[in-house]
C-alpha angles and dihedrals in degrees: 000000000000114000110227121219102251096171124024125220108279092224133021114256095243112029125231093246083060103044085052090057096043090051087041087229110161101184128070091224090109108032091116083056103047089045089051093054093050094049075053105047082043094054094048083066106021126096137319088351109035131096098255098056081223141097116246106193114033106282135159132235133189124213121205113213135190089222143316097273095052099051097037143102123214097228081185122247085082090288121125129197134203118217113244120230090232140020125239100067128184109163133015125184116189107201124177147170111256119226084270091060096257128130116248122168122217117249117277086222086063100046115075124170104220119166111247123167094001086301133101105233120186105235121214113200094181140089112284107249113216119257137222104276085200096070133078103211102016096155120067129178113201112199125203106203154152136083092297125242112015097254083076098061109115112264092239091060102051083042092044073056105051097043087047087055096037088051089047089045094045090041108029090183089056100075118124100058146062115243109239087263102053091043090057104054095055091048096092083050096058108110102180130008111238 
């Protein structure tokens, strides 16, 4: 299943004071614009969707499950893990509707995120609680990920930005796609192929 965006990252991952500079633009006439190229160029490299297969600025996902046994892993020891949809975890919630139809989340202290396969997987070391047989999606892992503020964002990929957005300003009919340079400095960055 398709995660779904459930919060946005707080802060764009070049601000708009730097693109300026980096475009050497001195007026504020085309501020929405230039804003506008960098949320694109963001969105060619940025989450589910992007080219990366990863979140840049700190964001969070939710992922809507069946149950716990189709979507699951045994990691041995009688723990089982879900694959999360991106790397760079730092906070996973497992939340699911009980056998009476109520939503109960799992215990903070029997999920664990470990990286497993060259992907992250929330581990549940607990007992496996039954589930509302009369939902279709009653378990739901909610994944808090990325490289954090936007400051720690690798340098190739902000300047795998900027030169995304200087190449759109300078060639307005050129937007879509990443010029070579740009591409190749995110490769290494790249964590699935979609």
């Amino acid at each position: 299943m398709r995660p779904r965006l459930v919060t946005a990252p707080a802060s764009p991952v070049v601000d708009l004071t730097t693109l300026k500079a980096w475009l050497r633009v001195e007026h504020s006439d085309e501020d929405d614009l230039i804003t506008e190229l960098e949320q694109a160029a963001v969105a060619v490299l940025d989450g589910w969707s992007g080219l990366l297969g990863r979140c840049l600025v700190t964001q969070t996902w939710a992922l809507d499950l069946v149950d716990f046994v189709g979507r699951m892993m045994p990691k041995g020891g009688g723990a089982c893990g879900i694959e999360l949809p991106f790397p760079d975890t730092s906070e996973v919630v497992v939340t699911y509707l009980d056998a009476d139809g109520v939503e109960q989340t799992l215990d903070a202290a029997n999920v664990s995120v470990v990286r497993s396969g060259g992907a992250d997987w929330a581990v549940l070391t607990s007992q496996l609680p039954d589930l509302d047989p009369d939902t279709n999606t009653p378990v739901t892992v909610t994944q808090t990920c990325g490289y954090g503020e936007a400051g720690d964002v690798p340098s190739s990929l902000q300047l795998a930005i900027k030169a995304t957005v200087a190449q759109w300003y300078d060639d307005r009919a050129s937007t879509g796609s990443m010029p070579d340079g740009a591409a190749s400095m995110v490769e290494r960055y790249r964590w699935r192929c979609l």
